[in-house]
GUNUTI-5597 format. One record per residue: residue number from 1; residue in three letters; x, y, z of N, C-alpha, C in turn. Coordinates in nm, 2 decimals, decimal comma. Layout:
N
+------+------+--------+--------+--------+--------+--------+--------+--------+--------+--------+
! resi ! resn !    npx !    npy !    npz !   capx !   capy !   capz !    cpx !    cpy !    cpz !
+------+------+--------+--------+--------+--------+--------+--------+--------+--------+--------+
!  NUM !  ALA !      X !      Y !      Z !      X !      Y !      Z !      X !      Y !      Z !
...
+------+------+--------+--------+--------+--------+--------+--------+--------+--------+--------+
***
This chain:
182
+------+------+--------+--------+--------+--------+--------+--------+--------+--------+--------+
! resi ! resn !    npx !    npy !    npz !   capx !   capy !   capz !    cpx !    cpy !    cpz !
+------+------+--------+--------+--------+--------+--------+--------+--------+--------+--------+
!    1 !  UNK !  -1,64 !  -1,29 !   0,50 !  -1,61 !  -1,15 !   0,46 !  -1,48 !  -1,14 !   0,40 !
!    2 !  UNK !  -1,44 !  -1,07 !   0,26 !  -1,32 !  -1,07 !   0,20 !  -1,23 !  -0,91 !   0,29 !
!    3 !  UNK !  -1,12 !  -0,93 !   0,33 !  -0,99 !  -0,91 !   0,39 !  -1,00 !  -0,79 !   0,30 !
!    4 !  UNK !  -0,98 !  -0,69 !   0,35 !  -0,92 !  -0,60 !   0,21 !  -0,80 !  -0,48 !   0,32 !
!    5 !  UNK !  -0,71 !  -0,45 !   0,24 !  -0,58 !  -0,37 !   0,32 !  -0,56 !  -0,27 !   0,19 !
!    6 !  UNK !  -0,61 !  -0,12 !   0,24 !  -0,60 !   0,01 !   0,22 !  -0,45 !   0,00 !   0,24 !
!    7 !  UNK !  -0,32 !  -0,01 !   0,11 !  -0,19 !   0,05 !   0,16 !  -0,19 !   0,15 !   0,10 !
!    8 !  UNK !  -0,08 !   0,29 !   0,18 !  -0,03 !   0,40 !   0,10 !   0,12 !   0,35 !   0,05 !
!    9 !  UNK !   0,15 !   0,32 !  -0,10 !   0,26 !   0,25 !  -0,15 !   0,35 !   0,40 !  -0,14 !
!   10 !  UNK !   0,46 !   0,39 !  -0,12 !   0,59 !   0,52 !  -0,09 !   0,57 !   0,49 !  -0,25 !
!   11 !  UNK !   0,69 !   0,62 !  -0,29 !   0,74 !   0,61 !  -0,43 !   0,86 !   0,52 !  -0,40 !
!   12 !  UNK !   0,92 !   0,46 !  -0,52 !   0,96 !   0,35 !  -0,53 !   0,95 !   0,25 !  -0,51 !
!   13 !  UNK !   0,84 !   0,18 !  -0,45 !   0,78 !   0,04 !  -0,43 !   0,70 !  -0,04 !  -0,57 !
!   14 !  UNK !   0,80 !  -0,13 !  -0,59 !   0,72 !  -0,22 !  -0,64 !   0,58 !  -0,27 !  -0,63 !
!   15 !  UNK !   0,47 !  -0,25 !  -0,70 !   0,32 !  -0,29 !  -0,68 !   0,32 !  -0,49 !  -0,67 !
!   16 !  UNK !   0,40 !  -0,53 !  -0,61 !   0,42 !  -0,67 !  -0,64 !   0,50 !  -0,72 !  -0,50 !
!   17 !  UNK !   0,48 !  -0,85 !  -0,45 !   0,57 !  -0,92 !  -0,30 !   0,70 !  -0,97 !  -0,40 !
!   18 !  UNK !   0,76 !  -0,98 !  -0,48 !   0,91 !  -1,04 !  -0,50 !   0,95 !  -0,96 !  -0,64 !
!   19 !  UNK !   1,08 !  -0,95 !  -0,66 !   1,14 !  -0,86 !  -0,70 !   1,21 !  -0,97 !  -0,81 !
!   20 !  UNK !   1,20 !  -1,08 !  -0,88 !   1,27 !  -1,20 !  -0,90 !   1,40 !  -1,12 !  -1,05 !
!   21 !  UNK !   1,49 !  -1,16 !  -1,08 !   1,57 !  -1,16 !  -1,16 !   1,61 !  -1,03 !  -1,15 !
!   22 !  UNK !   1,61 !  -0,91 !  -1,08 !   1,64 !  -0,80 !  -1,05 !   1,80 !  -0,79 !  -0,99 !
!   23 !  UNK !   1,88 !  -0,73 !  -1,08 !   2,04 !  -0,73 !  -1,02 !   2,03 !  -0,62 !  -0,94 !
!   24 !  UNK !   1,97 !  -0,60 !  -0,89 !   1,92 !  -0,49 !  -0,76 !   1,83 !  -0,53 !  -0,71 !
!   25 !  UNK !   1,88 !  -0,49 !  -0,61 !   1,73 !  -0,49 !  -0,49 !   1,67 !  -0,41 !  -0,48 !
!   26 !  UNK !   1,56 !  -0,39 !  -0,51 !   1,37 !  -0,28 !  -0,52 !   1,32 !  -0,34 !  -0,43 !
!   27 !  UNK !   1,25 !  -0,23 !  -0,35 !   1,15 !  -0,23 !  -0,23 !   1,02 !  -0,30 !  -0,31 !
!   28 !  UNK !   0,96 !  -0,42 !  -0,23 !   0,86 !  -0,47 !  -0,28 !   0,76 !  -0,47 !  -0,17 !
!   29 !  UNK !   0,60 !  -0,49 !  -0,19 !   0,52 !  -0,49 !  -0,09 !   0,53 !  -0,57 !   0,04 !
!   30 !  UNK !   0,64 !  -0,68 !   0,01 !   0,68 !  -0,78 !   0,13 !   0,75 !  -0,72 !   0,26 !
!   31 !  UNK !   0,79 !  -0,58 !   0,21 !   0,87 !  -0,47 !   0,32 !   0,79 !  -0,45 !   0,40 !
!   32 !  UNK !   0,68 !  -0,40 !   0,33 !   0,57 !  -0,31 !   0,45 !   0,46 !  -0,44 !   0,49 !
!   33 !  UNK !   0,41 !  -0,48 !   0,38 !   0,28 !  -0,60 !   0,40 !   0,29 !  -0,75 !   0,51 !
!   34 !  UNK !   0,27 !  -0,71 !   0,62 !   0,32 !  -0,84 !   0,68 !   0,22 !  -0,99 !   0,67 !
!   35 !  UNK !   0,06 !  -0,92 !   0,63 !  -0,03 !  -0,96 !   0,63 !  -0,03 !  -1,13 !   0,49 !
!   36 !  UNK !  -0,08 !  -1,23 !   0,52 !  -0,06 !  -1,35 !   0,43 !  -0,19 !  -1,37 !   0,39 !
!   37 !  UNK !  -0,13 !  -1,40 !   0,22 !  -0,30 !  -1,46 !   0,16 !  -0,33 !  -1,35 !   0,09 !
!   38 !  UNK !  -0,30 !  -1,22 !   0,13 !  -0,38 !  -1,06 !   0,01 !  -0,33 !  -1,03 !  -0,13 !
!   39 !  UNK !  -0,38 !  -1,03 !  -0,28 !  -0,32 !  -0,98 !  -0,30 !  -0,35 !  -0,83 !  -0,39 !
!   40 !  UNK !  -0,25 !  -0,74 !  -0,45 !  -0,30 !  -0,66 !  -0,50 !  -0,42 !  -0,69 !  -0,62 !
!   41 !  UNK !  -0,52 !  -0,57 !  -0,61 !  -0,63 !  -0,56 !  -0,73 !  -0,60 !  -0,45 !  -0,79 !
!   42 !  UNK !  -0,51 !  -0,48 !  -0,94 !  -0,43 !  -0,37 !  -0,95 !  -0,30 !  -0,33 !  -0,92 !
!   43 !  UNK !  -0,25 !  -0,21 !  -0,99 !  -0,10 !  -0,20 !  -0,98 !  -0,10 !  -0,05 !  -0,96 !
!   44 !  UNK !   0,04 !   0,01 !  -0,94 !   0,07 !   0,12 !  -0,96 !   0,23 !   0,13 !  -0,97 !
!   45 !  UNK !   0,24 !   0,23 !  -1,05 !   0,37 !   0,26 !  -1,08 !   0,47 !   0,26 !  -0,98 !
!   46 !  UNK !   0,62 !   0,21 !  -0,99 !   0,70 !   0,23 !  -0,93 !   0,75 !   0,37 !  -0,85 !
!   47 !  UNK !   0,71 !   0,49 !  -0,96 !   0,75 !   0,63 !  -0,98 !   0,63 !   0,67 !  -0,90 !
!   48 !  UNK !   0,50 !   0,63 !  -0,90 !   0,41 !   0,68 !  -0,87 !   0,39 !   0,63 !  -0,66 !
!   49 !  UNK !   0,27 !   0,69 !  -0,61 !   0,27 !   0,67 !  -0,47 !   0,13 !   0,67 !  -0,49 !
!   50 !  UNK !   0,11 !   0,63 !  -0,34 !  -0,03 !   0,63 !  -0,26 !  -0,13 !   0,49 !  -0,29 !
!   51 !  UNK !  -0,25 !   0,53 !  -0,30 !  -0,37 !   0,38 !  -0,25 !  -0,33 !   0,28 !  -0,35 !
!   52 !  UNK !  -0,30 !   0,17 !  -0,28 !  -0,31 !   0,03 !  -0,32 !  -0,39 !  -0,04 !  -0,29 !
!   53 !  UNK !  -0,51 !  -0,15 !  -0,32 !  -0,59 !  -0,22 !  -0,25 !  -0,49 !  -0,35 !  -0,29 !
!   54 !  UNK !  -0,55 !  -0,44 !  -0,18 !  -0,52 !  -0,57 !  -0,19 !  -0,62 !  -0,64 !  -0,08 !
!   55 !  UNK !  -0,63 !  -0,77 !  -0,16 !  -0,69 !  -0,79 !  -0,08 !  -0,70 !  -1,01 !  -0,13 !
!   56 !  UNK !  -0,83 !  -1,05 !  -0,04 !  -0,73 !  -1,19 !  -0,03 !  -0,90 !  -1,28 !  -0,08 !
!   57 !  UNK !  -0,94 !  -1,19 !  -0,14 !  -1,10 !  -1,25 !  -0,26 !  -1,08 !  -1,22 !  -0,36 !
!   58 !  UNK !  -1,09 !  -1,34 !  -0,45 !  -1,06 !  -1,28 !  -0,61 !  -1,10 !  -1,24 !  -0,73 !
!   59 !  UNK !  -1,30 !  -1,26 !  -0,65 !  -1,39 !  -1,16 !  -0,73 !  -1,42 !  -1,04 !  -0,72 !
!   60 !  UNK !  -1,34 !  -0,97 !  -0,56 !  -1,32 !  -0,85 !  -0,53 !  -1,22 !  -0,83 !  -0,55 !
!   61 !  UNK !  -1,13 !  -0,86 !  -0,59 !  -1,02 !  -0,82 !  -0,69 !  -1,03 !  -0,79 !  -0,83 !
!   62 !  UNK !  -1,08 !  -0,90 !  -0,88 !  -1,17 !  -0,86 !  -1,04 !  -1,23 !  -0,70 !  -1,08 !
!   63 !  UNK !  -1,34 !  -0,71 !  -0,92 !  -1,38 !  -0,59 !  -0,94 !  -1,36 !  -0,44 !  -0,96 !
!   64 !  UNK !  -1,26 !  -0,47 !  -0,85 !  -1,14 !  -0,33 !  -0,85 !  -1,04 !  -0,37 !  -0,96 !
!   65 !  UNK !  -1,00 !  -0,44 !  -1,00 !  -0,90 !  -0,39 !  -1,09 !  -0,96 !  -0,39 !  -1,25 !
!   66 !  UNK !  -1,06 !  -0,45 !  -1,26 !  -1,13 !  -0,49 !  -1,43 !  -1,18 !  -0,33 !  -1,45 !
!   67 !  UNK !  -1,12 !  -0,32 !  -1,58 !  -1,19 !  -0,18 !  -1,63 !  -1,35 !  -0,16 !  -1,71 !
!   68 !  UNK !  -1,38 !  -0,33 !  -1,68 !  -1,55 !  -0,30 !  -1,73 !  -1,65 !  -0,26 !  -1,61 !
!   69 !  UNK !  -1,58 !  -0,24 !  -1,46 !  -1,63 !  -0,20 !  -1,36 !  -1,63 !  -0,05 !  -1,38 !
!   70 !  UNK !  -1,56 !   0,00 !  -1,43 !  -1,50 !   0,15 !  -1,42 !  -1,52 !   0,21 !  -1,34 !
!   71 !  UNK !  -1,42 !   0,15 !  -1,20 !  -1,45 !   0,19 !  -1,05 !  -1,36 !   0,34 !  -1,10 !
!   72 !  UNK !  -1,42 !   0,45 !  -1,05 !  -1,35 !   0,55 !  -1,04 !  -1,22 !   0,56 !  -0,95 !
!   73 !  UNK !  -1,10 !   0,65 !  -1,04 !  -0,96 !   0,67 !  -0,94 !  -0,92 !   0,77 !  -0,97 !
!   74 !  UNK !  -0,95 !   0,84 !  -0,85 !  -0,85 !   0,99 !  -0,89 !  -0,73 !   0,99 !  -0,80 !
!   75 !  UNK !  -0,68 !   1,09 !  -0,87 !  -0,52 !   1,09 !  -0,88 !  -0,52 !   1,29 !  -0,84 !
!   76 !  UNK !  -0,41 !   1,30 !  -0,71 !  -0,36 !   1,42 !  -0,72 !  -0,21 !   1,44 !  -0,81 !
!   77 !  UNK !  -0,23 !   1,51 !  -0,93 !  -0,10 !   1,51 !  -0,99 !  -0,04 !   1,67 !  -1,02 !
!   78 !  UNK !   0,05 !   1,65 !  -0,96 !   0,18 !   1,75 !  -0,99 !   0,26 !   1,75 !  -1,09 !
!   79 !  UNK !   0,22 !   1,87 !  -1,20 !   0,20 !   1,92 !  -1,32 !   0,36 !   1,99 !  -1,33 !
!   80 !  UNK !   0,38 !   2,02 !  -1,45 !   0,52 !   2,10 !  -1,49 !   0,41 !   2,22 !  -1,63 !
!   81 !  UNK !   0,41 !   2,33 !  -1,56 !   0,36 !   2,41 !  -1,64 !   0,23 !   2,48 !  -1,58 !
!   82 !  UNK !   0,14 !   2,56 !  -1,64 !   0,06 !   2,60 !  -1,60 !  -0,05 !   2,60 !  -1,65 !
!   83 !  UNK !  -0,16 !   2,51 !  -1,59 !  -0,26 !   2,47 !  -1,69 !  -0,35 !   2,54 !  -1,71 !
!   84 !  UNK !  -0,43 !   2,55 !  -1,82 !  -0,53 !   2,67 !  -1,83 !  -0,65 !   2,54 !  -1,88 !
!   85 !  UNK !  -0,76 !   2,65 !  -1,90 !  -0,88 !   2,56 !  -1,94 !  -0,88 !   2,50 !  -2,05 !
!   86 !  UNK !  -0,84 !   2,53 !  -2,17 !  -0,84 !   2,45 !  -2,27 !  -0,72 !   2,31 !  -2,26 !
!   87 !  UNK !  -0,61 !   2,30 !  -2,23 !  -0,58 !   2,14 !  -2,15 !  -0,67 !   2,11 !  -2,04 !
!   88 !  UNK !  -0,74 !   2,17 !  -1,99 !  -0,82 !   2,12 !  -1,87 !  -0,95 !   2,01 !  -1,96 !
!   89 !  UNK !  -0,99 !   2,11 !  -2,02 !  -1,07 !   2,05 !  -2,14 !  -1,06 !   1,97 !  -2,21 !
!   90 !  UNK !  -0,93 !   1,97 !  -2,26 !  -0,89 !   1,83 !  -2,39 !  -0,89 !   1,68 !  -2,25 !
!   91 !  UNK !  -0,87 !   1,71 !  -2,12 !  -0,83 !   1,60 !  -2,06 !  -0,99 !   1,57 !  -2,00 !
!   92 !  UNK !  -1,08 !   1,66 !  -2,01 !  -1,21 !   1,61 !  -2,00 !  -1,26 !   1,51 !  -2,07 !
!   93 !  UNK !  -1,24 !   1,58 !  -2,23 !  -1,29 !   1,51 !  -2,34 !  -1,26 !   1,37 !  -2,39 !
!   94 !  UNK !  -1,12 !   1,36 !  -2,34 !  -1,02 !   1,23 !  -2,39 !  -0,91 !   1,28 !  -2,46 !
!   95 !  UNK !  -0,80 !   1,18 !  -2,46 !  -0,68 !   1,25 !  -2,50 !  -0,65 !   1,13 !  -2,57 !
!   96 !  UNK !  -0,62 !   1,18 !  -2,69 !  -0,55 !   1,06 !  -2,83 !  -0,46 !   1,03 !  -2,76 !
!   97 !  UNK !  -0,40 !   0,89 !  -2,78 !  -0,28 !   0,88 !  -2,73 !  -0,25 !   0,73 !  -2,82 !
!   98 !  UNK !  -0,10 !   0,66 !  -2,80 !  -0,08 !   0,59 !  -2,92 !  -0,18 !   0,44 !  -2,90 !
!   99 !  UNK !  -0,23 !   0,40 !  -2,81 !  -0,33 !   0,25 !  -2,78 !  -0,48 !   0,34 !  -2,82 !
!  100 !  UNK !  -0,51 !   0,47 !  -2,80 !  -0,61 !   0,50 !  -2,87 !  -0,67 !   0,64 !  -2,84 !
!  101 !  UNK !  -0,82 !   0,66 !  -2,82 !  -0,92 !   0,78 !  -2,73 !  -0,88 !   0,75 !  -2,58 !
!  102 !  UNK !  -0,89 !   0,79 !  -2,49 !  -0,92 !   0,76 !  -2,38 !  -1,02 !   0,81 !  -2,38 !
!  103 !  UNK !  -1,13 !   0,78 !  -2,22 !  -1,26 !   0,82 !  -2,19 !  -1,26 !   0,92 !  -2,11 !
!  104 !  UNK !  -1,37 !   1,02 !  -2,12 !  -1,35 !   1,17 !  -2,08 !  -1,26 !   1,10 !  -1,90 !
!  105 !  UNK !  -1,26 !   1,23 !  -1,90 !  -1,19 !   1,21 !  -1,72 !  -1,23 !   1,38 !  -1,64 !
!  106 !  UNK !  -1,25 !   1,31 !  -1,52 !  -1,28 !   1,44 !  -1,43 !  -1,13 !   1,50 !  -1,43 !
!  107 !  UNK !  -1,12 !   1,64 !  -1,45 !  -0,99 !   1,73 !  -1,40 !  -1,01 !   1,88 !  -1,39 !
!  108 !  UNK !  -0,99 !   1,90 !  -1,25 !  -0,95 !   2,03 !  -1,20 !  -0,83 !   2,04 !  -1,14 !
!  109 !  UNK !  -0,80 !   2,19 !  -1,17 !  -0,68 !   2,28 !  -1,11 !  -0,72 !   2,28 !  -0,95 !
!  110 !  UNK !  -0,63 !   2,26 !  -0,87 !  -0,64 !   2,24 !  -0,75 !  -0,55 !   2,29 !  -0,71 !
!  111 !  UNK !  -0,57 !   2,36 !  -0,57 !  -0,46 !   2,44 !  -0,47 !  -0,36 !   2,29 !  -0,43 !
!  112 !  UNK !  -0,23 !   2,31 !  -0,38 !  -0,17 !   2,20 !  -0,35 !  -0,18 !   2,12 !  -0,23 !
!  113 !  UNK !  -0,19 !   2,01 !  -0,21 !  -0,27 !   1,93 !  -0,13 !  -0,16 !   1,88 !  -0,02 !
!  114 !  UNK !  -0,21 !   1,89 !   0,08 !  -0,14 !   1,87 !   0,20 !  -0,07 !   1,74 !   0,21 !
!  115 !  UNK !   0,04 !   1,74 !   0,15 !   0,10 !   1,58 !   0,14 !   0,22 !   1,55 !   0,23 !
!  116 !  UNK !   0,22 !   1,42 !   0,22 !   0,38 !   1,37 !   0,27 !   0,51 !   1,46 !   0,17 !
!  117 !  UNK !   0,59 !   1,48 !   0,22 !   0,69 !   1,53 !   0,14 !   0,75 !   1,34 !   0,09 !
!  118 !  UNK !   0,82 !   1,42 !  -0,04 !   0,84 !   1,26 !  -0,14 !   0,99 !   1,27 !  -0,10 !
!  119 !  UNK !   1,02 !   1,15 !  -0,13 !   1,17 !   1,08 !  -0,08 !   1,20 !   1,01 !  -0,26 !
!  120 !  UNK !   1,28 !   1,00 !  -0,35 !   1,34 !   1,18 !  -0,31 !   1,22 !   1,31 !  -0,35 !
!  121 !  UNK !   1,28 !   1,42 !  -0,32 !   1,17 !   1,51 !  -0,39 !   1,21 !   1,50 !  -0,56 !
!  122 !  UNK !   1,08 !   1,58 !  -0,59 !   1,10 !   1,63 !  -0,74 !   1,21 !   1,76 !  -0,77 !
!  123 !  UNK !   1,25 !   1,70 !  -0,91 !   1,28 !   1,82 !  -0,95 !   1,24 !   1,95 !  -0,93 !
!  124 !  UNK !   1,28 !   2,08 !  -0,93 !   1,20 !   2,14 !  -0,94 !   1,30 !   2,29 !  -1,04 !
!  125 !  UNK !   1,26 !   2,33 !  -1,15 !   1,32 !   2,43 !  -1,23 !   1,26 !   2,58 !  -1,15 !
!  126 !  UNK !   1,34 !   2,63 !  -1,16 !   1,32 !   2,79 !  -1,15 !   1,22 !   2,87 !  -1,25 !
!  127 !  UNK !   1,26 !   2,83 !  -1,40 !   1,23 !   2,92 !  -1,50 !   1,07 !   2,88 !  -1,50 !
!  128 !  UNK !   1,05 !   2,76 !  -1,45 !   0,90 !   2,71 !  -1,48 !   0,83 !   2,66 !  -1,38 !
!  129 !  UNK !   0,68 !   2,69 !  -1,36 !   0,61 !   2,69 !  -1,23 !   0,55 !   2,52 !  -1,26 !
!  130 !  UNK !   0,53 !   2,49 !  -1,14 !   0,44 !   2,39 !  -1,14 !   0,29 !   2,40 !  -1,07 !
!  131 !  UNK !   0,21 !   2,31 !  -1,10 !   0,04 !   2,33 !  -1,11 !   0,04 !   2,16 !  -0,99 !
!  132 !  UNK !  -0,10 !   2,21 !  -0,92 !  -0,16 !   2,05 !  -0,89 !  -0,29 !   2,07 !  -0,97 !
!  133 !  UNK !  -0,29 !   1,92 !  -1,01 !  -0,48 !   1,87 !  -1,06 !  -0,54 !   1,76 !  -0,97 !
!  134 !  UNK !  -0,67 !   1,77 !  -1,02 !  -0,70 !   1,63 !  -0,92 !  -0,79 !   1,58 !  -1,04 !
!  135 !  UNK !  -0,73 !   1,45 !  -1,06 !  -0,76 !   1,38 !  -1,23 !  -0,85 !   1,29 !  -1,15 !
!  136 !  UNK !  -0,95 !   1,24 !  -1,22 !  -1,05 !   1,11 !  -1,15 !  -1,07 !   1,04 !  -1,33 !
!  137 !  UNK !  -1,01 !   0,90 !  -1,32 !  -1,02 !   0,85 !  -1,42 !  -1,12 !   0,70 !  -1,39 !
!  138 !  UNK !  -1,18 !   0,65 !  -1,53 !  -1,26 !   0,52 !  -1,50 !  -1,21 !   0,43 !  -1,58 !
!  139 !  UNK !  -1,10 !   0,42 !  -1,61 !  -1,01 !   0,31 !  -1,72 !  -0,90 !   0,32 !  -1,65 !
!  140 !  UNK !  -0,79 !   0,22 !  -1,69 !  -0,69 !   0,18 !  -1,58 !  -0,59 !   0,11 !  -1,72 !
!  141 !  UNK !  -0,52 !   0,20 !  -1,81 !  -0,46 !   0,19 !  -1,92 !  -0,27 !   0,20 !  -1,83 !
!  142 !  UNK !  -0,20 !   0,11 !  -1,89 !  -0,05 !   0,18 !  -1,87 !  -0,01 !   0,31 !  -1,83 !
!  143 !  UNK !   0,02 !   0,34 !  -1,74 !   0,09 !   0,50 !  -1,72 !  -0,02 !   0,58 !  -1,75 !
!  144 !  UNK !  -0,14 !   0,57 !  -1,76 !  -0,24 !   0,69 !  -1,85 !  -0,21 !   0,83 !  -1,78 !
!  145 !  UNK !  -0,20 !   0,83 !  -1,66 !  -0,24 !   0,99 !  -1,64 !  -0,09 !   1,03 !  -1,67 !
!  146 !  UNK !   0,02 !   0,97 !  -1,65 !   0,15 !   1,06 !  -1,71 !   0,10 !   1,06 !  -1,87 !
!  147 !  UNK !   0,09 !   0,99 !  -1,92 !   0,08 !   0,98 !  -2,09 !  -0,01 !   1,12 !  -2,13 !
!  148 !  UNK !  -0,13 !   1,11 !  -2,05 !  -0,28 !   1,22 !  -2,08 !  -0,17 !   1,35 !  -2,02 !
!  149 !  UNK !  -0,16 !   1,41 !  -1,95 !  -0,10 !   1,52 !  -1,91 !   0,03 !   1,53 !  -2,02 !
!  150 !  UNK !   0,07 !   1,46 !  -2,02 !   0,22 !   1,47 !  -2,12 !   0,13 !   1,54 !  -2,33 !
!  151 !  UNK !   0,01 !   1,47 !  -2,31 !   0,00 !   1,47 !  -2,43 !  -0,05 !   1,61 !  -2,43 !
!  152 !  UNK !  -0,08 !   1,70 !  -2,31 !  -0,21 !   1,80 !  -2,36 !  -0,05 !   1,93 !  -2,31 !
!  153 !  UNK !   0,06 !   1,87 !  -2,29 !   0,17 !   2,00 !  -2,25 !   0,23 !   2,01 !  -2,13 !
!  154 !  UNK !   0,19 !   1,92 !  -2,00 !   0,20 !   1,93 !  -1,88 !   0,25 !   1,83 !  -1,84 !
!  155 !  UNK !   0,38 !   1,77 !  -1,80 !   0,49 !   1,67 !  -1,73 !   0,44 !   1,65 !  -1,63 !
!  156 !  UNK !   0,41 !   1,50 !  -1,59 !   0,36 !   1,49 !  -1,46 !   0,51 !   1,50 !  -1,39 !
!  157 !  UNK !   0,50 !   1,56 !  -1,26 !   0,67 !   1,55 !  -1,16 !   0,57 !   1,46 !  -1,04 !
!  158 !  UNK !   0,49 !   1,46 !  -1,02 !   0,45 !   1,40 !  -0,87 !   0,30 !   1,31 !  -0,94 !
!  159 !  UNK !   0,24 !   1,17 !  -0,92 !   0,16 !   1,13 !  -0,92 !   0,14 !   1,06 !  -0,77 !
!  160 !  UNK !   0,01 !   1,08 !  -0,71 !  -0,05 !   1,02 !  -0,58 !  -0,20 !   0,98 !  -0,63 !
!  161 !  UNK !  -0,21 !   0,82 !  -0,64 !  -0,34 !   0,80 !  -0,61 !  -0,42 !   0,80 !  -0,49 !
!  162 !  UNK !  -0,53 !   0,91 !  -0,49 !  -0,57 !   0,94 !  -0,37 !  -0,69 !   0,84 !  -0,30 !
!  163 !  UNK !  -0,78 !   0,77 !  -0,42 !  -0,86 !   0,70 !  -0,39 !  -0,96 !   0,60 !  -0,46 !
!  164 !  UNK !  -0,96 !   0,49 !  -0,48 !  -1,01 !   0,41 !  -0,57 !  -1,19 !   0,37 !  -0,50 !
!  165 !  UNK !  -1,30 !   0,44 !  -0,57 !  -1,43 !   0,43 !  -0,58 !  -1,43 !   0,50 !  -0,40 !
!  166 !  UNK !  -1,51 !   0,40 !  -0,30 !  -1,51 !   0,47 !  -0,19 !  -1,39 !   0,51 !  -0,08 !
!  167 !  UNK !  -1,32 !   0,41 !  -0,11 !  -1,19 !   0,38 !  -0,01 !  -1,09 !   0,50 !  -0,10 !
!  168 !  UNK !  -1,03 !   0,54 !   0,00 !  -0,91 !   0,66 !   0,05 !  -0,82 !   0,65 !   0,14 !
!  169 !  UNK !  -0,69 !   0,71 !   0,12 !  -0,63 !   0,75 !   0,17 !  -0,58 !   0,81 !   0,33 !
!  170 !  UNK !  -0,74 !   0,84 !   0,31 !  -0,71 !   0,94 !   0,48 !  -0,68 !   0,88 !   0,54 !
!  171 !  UNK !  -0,58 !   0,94 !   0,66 !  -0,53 !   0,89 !   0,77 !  -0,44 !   0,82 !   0,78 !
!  172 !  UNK !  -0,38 !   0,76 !   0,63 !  -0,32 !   0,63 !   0,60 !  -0,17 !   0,74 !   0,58 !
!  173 !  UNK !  -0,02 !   0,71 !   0,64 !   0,05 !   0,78 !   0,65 !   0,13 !   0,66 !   0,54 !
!  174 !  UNK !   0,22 !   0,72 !   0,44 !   0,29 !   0,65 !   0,35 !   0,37 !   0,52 !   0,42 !
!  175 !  UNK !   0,40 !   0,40 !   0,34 !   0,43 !   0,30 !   0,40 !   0,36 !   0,19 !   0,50 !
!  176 !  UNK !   0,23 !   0,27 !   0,51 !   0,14 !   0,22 !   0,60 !  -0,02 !   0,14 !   0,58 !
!  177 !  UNK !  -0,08 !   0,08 !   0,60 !  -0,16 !   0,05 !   0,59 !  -0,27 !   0,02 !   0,67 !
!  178 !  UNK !  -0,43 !  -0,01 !   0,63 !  -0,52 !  -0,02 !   0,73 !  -0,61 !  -0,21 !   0,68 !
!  179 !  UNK !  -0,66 !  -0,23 !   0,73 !  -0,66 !  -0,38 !   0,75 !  -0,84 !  -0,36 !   0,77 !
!  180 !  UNK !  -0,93 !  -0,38 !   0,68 !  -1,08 !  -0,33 !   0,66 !  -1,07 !  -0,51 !   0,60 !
!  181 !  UNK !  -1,24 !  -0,48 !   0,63 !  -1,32 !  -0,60 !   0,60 !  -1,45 !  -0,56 !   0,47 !
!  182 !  UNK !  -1,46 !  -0,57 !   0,38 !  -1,55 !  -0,52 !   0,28 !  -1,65 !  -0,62 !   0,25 !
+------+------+--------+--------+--------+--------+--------+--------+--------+--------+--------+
***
């Protein structure tokens, strides 16, 4: 049976165990992962937080991280502005961006989601409100969901991957992880 470990990555963590040529020192998965042999299927942003899989089979890594699986991942994201239905729409449809179309994507306006507070927090302006969505994408392009929101008017300030195909988040408190057998 392949090893698989559900982490919640904090913001700031490197998606990677070594930090090499870095004149700083960055939190890397080696802080929290004590576990040998796993490794990530897939990345996530430095800036960004929440589900990481990893795991210690490397056609079950293939499968979660290859975008010809188009394991679904949605994302709770904290918006700068106030989204109405027509960006709701363009980010259904696909959003030009400079590598190309993206593929439609699930997105709704969503009440704000019971989270960890972030270390540090976001910004946050007076003059301008902020929105949550809950994006579910099936491609796994560079930065997409900041890029897609940026392109239709709305600054991502907070991205949380909530869950990649069946596996989630729940219960899993940031910095933490669960140790499953798939």
């Amino acid at each position: 049976m392949a090893r698989l470990i559900l982490f919640n990555k904090p913001f700031g963590v490197l998606s990677q165990f070594t930090d090499r040529g870095s004149p700083t020192e960055r939190a890397t998965l080696s802080d929290f992962i004590t576990v040998k042999g796993v490794y990530p299927a897939g990345r996530l942003d430095r800036d960004s937080e929440g589900l990481l899989l990893l795991t210690d089979d490397g056609r079950l890594q293939a499968r979660i991280a290859d975008p010809r699986f188009k394991l679904p991942k949605t994302y709770l994201v904290q918006v700068e502005g106030d989204p109405q239905e027509p960006e709701l729409e363009r980010l259904r449809l696909g959003v030009r961006l400079k590598d190309g179309l993206t593929l439609p994507a699930e997105a709704l306006r969503i009440d704000a989601p019971d989270l960890w507070p972030r270390d540090p927090p976001i910004r946050v302006r007076q003059s301008i409100p902020d929105s949550w969505l809950k994006i579910t994408l099936r491609e796994g392009r560079n930065r997409q969901v900041r890029r897609m929101t940026a392109a239709v008017g709305l600054p991502t300030l907070r991205l949380v991957r909530w869950s990649i195909g069946d596996w989630t988040l729940a219960g899993i408190a940031p910095g933490q992880f669960a140790d499953i057998t798939a």
